[in-house]
C-alpha positions, 0 to 999 in steps of 0.5 A, a space after each residue: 788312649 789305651 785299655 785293657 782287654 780282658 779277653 784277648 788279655 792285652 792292652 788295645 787302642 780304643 777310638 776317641 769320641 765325638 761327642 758325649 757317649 750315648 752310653 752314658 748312663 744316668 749315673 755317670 750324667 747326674 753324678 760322677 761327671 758333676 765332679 771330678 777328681 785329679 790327683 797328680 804326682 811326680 813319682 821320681 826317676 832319679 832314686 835307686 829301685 823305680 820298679 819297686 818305688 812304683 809298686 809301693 805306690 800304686 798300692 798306696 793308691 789303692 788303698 786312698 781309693 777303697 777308703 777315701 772320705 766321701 768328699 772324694 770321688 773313688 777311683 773311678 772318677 779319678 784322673 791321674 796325672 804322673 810326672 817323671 815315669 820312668 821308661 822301665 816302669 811300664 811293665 809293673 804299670 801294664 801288668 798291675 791289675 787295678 789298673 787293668 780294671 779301672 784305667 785307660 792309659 795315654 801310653 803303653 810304651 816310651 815311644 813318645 818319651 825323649 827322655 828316659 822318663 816322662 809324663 803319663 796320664 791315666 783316665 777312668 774307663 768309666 770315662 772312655 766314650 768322652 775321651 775326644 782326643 790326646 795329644 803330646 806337645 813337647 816344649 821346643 825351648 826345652 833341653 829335658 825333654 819336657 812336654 804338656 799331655 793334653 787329654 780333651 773330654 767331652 762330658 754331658 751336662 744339663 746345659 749341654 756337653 762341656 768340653 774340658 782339656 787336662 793337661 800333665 806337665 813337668 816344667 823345666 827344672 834348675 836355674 839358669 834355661 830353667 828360670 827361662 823356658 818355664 813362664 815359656 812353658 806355661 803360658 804355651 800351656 796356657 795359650 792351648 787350654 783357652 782355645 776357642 770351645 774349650 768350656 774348662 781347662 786343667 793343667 796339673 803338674 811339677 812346676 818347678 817353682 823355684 826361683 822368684 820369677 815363679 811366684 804369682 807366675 799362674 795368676 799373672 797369667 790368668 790361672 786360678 791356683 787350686 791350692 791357694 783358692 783353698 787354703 789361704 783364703 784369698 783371691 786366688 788371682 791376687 799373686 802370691 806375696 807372703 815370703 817363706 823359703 824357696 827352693 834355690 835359696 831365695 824366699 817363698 810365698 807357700 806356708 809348711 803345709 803346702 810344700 810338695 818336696 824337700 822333705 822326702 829326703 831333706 835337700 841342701 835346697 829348702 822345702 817349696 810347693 814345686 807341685 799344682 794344679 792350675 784351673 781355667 774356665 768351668 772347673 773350680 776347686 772344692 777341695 785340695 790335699 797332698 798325698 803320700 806325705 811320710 810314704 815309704 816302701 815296706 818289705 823287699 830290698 827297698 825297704 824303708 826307701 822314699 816312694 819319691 821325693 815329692 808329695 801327691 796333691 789330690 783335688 775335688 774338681 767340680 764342673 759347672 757350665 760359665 
């Protein structure tokens, strides 16, 4: 994990933690470390001017954060998951300064990417003395580079400290391999957020929900679906069954206002919810919302372009003990 040092002004490696921080504060125990946010976005390699597409949507950010309702916790207590970051990007990351001041970040260079983009995930300095390890485990199946970015928390509780696991991820796309590695993928996902003295697991990401073997995928393996917990007042475990359009032409369980792409723009493949957060253990979803619906670039040579083509989804995350 890195942060920025004001002093030296440049990004330094911090150590990991033992155990939950002796400087937490009282507010951060009583608090913050009560509920979480998660946001996380694929923010789209593919499109032309990823540097401005990026800028355009870290001020976005910014401004969801300063006038968030109340229900969500504020920047400092948010945890962001990134998907498709592109290699060339790290610079306006690095150099953005609200992200200096507010986040420590799981990479500062493509070292770890073998693609030309790849996952990155941001954590609250606020946090950075319950950060006990990050670890990168990239899919052997996979033929794009695809990895899970896992980043373990030890968080201070009244029964004790819990011990949490989020990962970021970016399943396999396309057919074909695809409709293979990807129930490969999860279940490794799966498998590594259930080990023994992990209290709570998180996975958020692109799933590439796009073909029929994909439907009920999380419930069958045990994951609770935040959105679904939320919004379609069922047993979020019960799988998925009502039909409505999936990418790739077949039929789809997640009603309009779920979809997270095929809008920005519109596609030959119909709109899907390809984009979740999956839950296991002491985490429960309170609230769940997409983000970045309609958003564009303003101003400079990529004016009017799409900051990406999928939607965000920002979550209210509260940690319990089981």
């Amino acid at each position: 994990m890195h942060s920025f040092d004001s002093v030296a002004s440049t990004w330094i490696q911090v150590p990991s933690a033992t155990t939950a921080g002796d400087s937490l504060t009282h507010t951060l125990q009583s608090n913050i470390t009560s509920t979480l946010a998660v946001l996380t976005w694929n923010v789209d390699f593919a499109q032309a001017f990823p540097d401005l597409r990026f800028r355009a949507l870290l001020s976005y950010l910014k401004s969801i954060f300063s006038s968030s309702p109340s229900e969500y916790p504020k920047a400092c207590s948010t945890i962001i998951l990134i998907q498709e970051f592109d290699m060339d990007n790290f610079e306006v990351l690095l150099a953005d300064s609200f992200v200096q001041e507010i986040y420590n970040i799981t990479d500062i260079s493509p070292a770890c990417f073998t693609a030309s983009y790849g996952t990155i995930t941001l954590i609250p300095k606020i946090l950075t003395s319950c950060v006990s390890s990050v670890l990168r485990v990239p899919f052997p199946g996979s033929s794009m580079g695809r990895d899970a970015l896992y980043v373990d928390l030890i968080i201070p509780y009244d029964v004790g400290d819990l011990h949490l696991r989020i990962a970021n991820t970016h399943l396999e796309s396309l057919r074909g391999n695809g409709d293979i590695e990807r129930p490969l993928q999860l279940a490794s996902i799966l498998k590594t957020l259930s080990v023994p003295g992990i209290n709570g697991g998180l996975v958020g990401g692109d799933m590439n929900a796009i073909a029929p073997t994909d439907i009920g995928l999380p419930e069958r393996l045990g994951f609770s679906d935040a959105w679904s917990a939320v919004h379609l007042n069922r047993d979020p475990r019960a799988g998925e069954t009502d039909p409505e359009g999936l990418a790739g032409g077949q039929s789809s369980p997640d009603h309009i206002d779920s979809h997270t792409w095929g809008y920005q723009p519109r596609s030959i493949y119909p709109p899907a919810r390809l984009d979740k957060i999956l839950l296991l253990g002491t985490l429960k979803v309170e609230r769940i919302e997409r983000v970045g619906v309609g958003l564009r670039v303003e101003g400079s040579e990529a004016d009017g372009e799409w900051v990406s083509d999928h939607y965000g989804l920002l979550a209210k995350i509260s940690i319990g003990s089981a």
